[in-house]
VMD Tcl script that builds the backbone (N, CA, C; Angstrom):
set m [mol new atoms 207]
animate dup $m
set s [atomselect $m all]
$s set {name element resname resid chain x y z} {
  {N N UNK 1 A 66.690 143.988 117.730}
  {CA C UNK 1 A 66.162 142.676 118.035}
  {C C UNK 1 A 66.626 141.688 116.978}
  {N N UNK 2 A 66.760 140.455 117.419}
  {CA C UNK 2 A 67.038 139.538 116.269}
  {C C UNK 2 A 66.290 138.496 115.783}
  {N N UNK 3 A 66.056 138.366 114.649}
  {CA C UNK 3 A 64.745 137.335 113.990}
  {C C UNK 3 A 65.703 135.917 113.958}
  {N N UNK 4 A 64.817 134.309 114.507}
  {CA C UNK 4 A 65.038 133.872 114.560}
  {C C UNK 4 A 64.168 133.397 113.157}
  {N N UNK 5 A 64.923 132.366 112.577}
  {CA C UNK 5 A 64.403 131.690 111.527}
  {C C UNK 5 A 63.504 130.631 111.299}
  {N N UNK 6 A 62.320 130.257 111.769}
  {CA C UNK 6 A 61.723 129.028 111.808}
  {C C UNK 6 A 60.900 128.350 110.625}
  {N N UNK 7 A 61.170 127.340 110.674}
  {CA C UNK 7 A 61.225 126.148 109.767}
  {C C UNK 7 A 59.480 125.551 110.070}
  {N N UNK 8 A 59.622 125.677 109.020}
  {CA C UNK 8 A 58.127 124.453 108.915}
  {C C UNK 8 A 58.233 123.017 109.282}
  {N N UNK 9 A 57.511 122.487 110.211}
  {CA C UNK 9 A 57.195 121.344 110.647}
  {C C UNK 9 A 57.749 120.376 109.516}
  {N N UNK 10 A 57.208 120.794 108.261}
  {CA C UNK 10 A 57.628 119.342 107.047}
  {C C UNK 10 A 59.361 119.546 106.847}
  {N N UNK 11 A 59.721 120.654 107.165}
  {CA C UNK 11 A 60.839 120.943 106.059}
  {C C UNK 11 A 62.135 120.775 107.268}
  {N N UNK 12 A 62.981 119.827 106.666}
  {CA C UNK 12 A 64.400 119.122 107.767}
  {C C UNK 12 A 65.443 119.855 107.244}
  {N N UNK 13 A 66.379 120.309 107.859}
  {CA C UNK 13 A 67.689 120.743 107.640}
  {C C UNK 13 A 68.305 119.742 107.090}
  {N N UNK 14 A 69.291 119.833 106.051}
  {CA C UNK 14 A 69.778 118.162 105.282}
  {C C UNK 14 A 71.052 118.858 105.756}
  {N N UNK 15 A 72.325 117.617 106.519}
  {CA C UNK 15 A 73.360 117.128 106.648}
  {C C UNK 15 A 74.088 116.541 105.620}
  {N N UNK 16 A 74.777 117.494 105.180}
  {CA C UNK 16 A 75.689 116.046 104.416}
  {C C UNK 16 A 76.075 115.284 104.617}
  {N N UNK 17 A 76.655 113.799 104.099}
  {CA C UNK 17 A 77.017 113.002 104.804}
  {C C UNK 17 A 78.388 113.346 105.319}
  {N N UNK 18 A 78.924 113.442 104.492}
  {CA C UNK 18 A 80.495 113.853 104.873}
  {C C UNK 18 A 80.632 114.340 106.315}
  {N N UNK 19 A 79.624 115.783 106.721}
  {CA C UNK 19 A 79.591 116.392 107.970}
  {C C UNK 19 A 78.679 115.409 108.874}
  {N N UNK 20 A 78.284 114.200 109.008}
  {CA C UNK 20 A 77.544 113.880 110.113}
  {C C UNK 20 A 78.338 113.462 111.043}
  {N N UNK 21 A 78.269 113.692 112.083}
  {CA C UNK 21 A 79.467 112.974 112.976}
  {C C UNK 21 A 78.752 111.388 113.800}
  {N N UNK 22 A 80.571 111.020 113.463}
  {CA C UNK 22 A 80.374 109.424 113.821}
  {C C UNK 22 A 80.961 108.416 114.719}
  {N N UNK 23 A 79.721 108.010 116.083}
  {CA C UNK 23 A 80.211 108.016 117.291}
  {C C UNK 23 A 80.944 107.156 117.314}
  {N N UNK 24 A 81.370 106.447 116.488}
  {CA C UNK 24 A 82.428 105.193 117.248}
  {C C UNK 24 A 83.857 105.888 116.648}
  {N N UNK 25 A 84.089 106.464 115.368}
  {CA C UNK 25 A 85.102 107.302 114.957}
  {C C UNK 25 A 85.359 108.229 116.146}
  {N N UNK 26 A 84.576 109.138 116.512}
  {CA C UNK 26 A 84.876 110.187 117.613}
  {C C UNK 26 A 85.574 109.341 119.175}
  {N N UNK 27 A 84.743 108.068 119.080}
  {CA C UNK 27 A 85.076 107.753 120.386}
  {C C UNK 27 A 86.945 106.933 120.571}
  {N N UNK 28 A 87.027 106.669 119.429}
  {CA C UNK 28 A 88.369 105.885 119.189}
  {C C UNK 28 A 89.631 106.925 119.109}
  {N N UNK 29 A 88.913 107.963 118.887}
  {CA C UNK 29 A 90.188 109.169 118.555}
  {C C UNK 29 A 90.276 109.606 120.573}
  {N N UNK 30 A 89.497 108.896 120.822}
  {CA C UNK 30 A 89.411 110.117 122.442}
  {C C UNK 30 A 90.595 109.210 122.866}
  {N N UNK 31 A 91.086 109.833 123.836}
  {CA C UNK 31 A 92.651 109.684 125.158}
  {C C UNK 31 A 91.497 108.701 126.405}
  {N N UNK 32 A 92.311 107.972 126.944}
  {CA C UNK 32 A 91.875 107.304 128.113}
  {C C UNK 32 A 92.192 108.783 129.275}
  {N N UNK 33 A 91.427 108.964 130.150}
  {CA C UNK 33 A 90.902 109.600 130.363}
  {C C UNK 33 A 90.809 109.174 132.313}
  {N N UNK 34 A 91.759 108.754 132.984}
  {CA C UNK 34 A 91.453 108.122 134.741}
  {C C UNK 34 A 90.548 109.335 135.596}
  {N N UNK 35 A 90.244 108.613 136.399}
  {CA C UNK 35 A 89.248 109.484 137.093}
  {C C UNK 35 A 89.790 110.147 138.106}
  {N N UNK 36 A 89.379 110.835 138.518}
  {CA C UNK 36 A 90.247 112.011 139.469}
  {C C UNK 36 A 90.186 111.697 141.003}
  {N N UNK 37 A 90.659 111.714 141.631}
  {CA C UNK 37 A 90.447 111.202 143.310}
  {C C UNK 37 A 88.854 111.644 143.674}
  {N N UNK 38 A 88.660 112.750 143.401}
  {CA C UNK 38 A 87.533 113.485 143.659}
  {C C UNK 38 A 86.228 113.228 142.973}
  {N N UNK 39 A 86.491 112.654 142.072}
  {CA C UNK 39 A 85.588 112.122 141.435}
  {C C UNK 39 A 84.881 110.643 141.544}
  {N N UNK 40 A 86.042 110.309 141.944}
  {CA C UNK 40 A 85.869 108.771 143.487}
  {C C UNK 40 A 85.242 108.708 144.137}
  {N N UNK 41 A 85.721 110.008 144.641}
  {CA C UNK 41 A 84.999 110.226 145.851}
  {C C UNK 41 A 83.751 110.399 145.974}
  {N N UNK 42 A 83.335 111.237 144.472}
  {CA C UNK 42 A 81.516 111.440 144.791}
  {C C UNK 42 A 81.063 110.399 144.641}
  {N N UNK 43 A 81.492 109.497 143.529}
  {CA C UNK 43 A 80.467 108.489 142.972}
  {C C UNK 43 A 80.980 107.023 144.496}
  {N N UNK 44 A 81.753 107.131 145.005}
  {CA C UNK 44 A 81.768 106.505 146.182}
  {C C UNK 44 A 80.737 106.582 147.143}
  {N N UNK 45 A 80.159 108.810 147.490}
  {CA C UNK 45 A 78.934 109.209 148.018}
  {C C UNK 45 A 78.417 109.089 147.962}
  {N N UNK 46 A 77.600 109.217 146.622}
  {CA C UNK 46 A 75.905 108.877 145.579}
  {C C UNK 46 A 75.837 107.614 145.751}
  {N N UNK 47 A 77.298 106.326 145.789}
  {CA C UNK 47 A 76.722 105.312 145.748}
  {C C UNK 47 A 76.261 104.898 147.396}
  {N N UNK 48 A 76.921 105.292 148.691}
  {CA C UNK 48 A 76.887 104.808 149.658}
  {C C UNK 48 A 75.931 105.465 150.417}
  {N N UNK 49 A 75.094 107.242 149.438}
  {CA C UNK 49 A 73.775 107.411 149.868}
  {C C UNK 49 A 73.010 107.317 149.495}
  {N N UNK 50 A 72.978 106.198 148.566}
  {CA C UNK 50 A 71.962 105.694 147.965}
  {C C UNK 50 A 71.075 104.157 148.503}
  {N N UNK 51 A 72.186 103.733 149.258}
  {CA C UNK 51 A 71.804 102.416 149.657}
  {C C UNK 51 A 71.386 102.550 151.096}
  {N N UNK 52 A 71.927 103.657 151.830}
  {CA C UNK 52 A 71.789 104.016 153.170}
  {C C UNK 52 A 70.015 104.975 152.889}
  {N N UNK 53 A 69.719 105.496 152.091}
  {CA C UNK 53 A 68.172 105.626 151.565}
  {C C UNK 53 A 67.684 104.919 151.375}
  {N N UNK 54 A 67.644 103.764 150.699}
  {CA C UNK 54 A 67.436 102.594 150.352}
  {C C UNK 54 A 66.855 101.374 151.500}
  {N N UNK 55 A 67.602 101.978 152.456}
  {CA C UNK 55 A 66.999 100.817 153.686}
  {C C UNK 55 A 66.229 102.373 154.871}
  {N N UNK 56 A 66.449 103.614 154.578}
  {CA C UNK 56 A 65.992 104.425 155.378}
  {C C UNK 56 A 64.177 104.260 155.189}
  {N N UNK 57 A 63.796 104.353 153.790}
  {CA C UNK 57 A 63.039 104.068 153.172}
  {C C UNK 57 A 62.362 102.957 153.649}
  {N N UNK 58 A 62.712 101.752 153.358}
  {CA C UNK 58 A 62.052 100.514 153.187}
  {C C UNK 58 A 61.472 100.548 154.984}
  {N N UNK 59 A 62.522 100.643 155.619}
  {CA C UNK 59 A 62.317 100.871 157.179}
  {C C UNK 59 A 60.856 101.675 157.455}
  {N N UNK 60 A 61.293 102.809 156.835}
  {CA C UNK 60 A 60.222 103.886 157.115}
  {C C UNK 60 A 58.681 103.049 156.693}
  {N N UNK 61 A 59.068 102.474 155.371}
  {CA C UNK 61 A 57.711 101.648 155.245}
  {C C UNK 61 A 56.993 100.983 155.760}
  {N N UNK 62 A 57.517 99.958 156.256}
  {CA C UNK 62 A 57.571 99.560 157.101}
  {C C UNK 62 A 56.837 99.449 158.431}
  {N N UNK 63 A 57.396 100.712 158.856}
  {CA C UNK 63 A 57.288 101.136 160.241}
  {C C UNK 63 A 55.929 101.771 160.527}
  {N N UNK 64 A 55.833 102.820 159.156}
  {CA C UNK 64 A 54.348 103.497 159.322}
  {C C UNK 64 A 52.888 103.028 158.566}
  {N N UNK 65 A 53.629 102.243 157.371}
  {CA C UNK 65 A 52.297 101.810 157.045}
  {C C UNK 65 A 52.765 99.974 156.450}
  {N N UNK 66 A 52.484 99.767 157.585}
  {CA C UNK 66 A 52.746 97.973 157.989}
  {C C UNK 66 A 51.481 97.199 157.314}
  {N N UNK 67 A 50.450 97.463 156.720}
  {CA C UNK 67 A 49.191 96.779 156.637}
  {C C UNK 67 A 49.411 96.706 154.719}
  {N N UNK 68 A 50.150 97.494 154.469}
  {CA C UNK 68 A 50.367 97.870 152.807}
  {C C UNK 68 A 51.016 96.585 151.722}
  {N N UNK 69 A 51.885 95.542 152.986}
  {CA C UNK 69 A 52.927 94.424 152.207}
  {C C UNK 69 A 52.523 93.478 152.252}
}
mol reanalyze $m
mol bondsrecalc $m
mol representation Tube
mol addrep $m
């Protein structure tokens, strides 16, 4: 079996600074990065079933409980 090590509530693991990592450094080193056809494609889905819910919904509201708006 293996013992996990736990830490007291007061007591923080210290980072050096040197090792903290730093998001705008990390983000400037990254490659542009285009999106994939397929990946178009979903967020094309999520977006066009989201709005088609969006009025399925409001409809439905609507429809069954009319006394609520």
């Amino acid at each position: 079996m293996s013992e996990q090590t736990v830490l007291p509530p007061e007591e923080e693991p210290v980072v050096p600074a040197a090792e903290e990592p730093r998001l705008v450094e990390e983000l400037k080193k990254m490659e542009y990065e285009p999106l994939l056809p397929v990946e178009k494609k979903l967020i094309a889905y999520s977006i066009g079933l989201g709005i088609i819910l969006l009025f399925v919904f409001v409809w439905i509201s609507q429809t069954f409980f009319p006394g609520q708006h």
